[in-house]
N, CA, C and O atoms as CSV, one atom per row, in Angstrom:
chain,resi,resn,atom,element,x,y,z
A,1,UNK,N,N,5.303,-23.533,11.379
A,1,UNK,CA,C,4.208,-24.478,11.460
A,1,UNK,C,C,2.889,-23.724,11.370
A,1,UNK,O,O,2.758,-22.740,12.098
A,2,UNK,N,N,1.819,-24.103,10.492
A,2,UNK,CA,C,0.576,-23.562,10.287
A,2,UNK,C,C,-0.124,-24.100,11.443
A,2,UNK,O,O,0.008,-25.250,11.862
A,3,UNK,N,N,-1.255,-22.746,12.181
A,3,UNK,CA,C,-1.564,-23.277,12.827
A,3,UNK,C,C,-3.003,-23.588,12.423
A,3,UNK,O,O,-3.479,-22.844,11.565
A,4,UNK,N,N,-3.548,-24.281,12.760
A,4,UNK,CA,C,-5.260,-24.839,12.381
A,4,UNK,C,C,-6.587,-24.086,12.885
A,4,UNK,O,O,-6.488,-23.811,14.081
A,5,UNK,N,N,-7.337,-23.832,12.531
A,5,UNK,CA,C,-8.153,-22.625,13.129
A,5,UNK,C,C,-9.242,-23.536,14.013
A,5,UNK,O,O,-9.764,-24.511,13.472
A,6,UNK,N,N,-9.496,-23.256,15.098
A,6,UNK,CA,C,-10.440,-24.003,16.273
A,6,UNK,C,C,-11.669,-24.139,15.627
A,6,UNK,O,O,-12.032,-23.390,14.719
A,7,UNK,N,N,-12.387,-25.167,16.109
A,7,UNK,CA,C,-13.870,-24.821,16.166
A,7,UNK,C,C,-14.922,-23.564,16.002
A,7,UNK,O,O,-15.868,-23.437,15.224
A,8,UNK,N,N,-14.361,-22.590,17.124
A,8,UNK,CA,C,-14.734,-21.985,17.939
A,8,UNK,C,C,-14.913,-20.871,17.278
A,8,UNK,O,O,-14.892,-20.059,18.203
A,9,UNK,N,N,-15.120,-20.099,16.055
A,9,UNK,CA,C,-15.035,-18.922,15.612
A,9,UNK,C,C,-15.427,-17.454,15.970
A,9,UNK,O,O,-15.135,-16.442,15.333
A,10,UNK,N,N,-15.992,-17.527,16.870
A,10,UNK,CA,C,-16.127,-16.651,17.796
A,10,UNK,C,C,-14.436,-16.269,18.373
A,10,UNK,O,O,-13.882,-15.241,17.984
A,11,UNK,N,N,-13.840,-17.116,19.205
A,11,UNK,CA,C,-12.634,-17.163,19.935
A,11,UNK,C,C,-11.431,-16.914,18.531
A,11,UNK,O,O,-10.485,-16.147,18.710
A,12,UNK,N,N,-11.574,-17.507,17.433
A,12,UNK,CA,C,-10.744,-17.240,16.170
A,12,UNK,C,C,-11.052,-15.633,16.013
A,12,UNK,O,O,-10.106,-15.014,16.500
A,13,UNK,N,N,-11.754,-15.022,15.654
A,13,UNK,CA,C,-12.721,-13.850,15.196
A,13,UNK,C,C,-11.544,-12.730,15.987
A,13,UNK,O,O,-10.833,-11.804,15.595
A,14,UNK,N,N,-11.716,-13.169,16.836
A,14,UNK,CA,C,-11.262,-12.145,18.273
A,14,UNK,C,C,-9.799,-12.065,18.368
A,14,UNK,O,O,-9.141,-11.031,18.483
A,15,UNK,N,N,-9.400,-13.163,18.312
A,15,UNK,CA,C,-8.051,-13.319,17.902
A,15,UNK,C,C,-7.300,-12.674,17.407
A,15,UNK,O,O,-6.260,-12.192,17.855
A,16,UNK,N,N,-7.989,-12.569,15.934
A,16,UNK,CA,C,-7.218,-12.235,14.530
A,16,UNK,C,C,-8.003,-11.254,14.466
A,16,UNK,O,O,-7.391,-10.688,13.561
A,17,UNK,N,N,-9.092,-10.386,14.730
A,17,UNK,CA,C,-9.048,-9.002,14.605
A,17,UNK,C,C,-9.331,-8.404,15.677
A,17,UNK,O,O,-9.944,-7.383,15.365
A,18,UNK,N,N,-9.186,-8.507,17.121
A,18,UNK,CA,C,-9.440,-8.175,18.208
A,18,UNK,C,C,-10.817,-8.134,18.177
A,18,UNK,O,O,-11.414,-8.978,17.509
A,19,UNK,N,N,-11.733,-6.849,19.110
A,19,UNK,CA,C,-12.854,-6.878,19.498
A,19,UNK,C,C,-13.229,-5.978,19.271
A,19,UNK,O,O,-13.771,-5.375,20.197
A,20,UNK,N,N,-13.173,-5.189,17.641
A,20,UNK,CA,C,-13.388,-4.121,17.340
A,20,UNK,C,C,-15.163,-3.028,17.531
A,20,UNK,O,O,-16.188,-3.687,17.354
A,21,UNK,N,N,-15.293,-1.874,17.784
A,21,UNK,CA,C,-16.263,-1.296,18.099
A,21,UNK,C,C,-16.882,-1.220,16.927
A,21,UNK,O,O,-16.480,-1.664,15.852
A,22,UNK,N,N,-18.060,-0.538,17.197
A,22,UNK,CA,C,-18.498,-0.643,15.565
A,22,UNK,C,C,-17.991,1.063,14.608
A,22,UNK,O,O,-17.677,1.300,13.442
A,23,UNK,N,N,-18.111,1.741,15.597
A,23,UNK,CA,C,-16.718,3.020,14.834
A,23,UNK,C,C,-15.941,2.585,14.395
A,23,UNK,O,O,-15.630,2.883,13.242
A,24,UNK,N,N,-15.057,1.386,15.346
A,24,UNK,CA,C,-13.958,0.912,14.635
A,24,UNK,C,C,-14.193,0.189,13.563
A,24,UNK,O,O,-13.438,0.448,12.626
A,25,UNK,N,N,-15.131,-0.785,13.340
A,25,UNK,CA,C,-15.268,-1.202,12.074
A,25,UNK,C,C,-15.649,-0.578,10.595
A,25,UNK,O,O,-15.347,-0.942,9.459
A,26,UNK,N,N,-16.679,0.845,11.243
A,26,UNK,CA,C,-16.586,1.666,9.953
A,26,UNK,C,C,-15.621,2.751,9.642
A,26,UNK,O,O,-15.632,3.564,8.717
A,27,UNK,N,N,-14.862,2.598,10.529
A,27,UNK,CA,C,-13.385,3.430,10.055
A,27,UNK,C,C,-12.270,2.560,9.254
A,27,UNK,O,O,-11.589,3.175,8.433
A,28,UNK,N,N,-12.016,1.025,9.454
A,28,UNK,CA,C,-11.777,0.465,8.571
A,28,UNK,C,C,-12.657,0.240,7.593
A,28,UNK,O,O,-11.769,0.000,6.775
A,29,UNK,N,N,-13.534,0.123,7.032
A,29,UNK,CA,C,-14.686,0.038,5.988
A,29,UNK,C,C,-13.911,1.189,4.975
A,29,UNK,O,O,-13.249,0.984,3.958
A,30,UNK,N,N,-14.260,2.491,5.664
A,30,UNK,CA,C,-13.932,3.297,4.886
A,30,UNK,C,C,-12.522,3.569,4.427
A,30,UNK,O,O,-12.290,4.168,3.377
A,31,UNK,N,N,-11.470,3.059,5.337
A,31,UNK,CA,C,-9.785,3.107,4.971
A,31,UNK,C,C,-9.872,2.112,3.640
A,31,UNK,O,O,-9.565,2.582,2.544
A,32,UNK,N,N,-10.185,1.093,3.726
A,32,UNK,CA,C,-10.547,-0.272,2.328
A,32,UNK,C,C,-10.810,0.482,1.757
A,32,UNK,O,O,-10.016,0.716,0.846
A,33,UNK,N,N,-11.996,1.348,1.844
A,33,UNK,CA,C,-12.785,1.867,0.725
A,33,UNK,C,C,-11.719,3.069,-0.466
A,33,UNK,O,O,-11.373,3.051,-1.647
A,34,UNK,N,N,-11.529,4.036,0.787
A,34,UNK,CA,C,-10.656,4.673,0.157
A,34,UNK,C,C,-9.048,4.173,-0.705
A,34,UNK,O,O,-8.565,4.752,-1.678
A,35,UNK,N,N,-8.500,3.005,-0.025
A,35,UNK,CA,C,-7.657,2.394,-0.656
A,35,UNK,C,C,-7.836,1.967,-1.744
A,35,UNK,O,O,-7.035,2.058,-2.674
A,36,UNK,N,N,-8.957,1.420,-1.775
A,36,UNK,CA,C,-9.255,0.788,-3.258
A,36,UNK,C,C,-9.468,1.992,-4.261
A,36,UNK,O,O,-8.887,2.038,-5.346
A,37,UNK,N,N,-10.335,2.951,-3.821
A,37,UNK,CA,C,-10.004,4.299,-4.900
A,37,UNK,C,C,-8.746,4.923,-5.522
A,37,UNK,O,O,-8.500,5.315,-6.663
A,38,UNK,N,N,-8.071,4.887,-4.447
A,38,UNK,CA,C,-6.266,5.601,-4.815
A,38,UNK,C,C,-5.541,4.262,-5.750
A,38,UNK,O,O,-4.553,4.411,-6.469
A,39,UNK,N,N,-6.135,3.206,-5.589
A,39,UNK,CA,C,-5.157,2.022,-6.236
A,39,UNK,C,C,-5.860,1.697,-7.913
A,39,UNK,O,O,-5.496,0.645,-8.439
A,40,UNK,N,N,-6.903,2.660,-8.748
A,40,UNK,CA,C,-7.682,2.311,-9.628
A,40,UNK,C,C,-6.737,2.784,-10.851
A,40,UNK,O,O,-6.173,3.873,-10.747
A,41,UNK,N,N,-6.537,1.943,-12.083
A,41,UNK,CA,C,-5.476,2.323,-12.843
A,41,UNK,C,C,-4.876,1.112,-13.091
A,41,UNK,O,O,-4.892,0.005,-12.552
A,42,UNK,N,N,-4.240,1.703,-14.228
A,42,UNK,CA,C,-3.528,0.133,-15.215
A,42,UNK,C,C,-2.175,1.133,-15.354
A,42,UNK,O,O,-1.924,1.869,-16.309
A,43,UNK,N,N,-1.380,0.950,-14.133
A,43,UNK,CA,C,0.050,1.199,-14.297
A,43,UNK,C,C,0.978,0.644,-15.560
A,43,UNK,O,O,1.887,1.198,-16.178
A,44,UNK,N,N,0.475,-0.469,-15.672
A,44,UNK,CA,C,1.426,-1.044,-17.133
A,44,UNK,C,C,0.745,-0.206,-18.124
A,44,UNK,O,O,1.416,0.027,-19.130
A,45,UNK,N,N,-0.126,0.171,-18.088
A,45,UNK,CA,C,-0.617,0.747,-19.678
A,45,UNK,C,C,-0.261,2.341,-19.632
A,45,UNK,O,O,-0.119,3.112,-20.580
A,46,UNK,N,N,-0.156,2.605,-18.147
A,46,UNK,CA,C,0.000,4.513,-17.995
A,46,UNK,C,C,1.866,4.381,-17.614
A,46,UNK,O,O,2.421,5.383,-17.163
A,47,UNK,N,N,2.364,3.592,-17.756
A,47,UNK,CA,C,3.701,4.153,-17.403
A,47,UNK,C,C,4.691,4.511,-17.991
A,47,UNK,O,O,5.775,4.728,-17.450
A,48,UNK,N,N,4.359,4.657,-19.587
A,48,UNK,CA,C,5.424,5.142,-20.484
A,48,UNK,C,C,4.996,6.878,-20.259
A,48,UNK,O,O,6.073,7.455,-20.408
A,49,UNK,N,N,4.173,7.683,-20.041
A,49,UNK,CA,C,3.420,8.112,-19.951
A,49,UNK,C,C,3.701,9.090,-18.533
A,49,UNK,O,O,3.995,10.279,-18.417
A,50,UNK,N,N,3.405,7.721,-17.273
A,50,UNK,CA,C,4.167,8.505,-16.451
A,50,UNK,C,C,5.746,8.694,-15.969
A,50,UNK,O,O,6.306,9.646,-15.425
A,51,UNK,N,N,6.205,7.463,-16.370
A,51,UNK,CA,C,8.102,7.780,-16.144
A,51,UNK,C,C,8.533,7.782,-17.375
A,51,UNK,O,O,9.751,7.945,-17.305
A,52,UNK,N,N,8.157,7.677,-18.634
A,52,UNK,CA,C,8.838,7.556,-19.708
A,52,UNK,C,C,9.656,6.336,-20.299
A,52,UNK,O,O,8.896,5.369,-20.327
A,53,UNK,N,N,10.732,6.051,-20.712
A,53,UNK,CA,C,11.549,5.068,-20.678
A,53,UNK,C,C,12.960,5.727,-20.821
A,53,UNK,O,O,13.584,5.969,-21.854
A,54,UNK,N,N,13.316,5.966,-19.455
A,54,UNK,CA,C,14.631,6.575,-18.848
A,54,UNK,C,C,15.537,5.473,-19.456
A,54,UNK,O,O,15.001,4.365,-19.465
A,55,UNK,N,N,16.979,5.539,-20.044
A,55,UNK,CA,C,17.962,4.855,-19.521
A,55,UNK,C,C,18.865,4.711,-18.355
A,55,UNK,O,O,19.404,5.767,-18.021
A,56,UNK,N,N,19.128,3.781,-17.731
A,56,UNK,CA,C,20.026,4.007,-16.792
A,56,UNK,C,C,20.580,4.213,-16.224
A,56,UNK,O,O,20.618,3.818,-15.058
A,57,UNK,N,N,21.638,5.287,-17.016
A,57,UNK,CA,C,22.447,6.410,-16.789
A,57,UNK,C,C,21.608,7.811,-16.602
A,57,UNK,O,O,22.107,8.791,-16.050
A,58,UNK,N,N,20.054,7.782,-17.215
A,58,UNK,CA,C,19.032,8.871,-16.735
A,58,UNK,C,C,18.709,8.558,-14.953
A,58,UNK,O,O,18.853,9.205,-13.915
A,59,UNK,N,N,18.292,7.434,-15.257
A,59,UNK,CA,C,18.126,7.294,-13.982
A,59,UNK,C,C,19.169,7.872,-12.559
A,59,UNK,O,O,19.114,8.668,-11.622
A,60,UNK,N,N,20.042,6.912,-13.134
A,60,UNK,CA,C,21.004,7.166,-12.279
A,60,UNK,C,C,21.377,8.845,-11.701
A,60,UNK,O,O,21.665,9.196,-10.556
A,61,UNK,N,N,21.242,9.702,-12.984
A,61,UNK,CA,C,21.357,11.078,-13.233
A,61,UNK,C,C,20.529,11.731,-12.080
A,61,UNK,O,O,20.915,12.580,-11.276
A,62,UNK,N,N,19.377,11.178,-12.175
A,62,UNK,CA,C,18.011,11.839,-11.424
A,62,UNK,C,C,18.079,11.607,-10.309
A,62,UNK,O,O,17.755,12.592,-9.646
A,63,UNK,N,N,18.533,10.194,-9.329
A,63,UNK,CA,C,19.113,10.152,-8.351
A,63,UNK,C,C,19.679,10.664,-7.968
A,63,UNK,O,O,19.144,11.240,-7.021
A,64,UNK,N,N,20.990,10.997,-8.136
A,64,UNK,CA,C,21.934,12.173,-7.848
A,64,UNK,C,C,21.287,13.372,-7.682
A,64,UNK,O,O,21.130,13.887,-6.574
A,65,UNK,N,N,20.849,13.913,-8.856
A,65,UNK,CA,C,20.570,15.067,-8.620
A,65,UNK,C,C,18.934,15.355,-7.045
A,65,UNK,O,O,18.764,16.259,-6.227
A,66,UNK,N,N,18.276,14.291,-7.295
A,66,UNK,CA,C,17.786,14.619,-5.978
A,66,UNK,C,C,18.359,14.564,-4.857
A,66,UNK,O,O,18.007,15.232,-3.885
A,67,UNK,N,N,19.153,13.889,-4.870
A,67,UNK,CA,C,20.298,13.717,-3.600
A,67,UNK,C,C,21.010,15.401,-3.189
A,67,UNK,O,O,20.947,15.960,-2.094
A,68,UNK,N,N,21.460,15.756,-4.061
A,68,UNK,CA,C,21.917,16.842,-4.083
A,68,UNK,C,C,21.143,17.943,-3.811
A,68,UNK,O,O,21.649,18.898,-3.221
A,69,UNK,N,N,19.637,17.958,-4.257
A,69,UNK,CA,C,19.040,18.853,-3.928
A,69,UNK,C,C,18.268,18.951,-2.877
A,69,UNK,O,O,17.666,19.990,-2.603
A,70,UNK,N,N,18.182,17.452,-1.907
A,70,UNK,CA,C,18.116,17.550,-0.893
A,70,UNK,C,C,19.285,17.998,0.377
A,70,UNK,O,O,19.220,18.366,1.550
A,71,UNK,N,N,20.022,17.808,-0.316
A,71,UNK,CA,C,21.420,18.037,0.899
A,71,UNK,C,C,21.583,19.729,0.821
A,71,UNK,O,O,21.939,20.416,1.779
A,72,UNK,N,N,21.324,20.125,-0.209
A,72,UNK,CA,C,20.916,21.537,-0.378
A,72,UNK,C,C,19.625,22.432,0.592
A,72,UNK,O,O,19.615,23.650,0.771
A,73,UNK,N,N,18.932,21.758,0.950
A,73,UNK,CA,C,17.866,21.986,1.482
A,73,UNK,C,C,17.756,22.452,2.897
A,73,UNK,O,O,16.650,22.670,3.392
């Protein structure tokens, strides 16, 4: 069941993101910030590029073998 948000947005506010300091708010500022940097890129257009186009049985291959070379480890 959805619940309906009060009047009161102050009391909502607090709720749903606690009562953060203002350090705390520019330490999330900057986590967003930086997230959005690491996420910049057109994966569909870079991914032949970066994985290639493995078949299946490659795949499968490469699995194993990391498996193995972790148990090695």
């Amino acid at each position: 069941m959805i619940k309906m948000a009060s009047s009161d947005y102050t009391h909502d506010k607090d709720e749903i993101l606690g009562n953060p300091t203002v350090d705390e708010i520019f330490s999330r500022i900057e986590k967003r910030r930086q997230q959005d940097e690491i996420g910049k890129g057109d994966y569909t257009r870079d991914r032949d590029e970066i994985v290639g186009n493995p078949t299946i049985e490659e795949v499968v291959a490469g699995i194993k073998r990391m498996r193995q070379e972790e148990k090695n480890d």
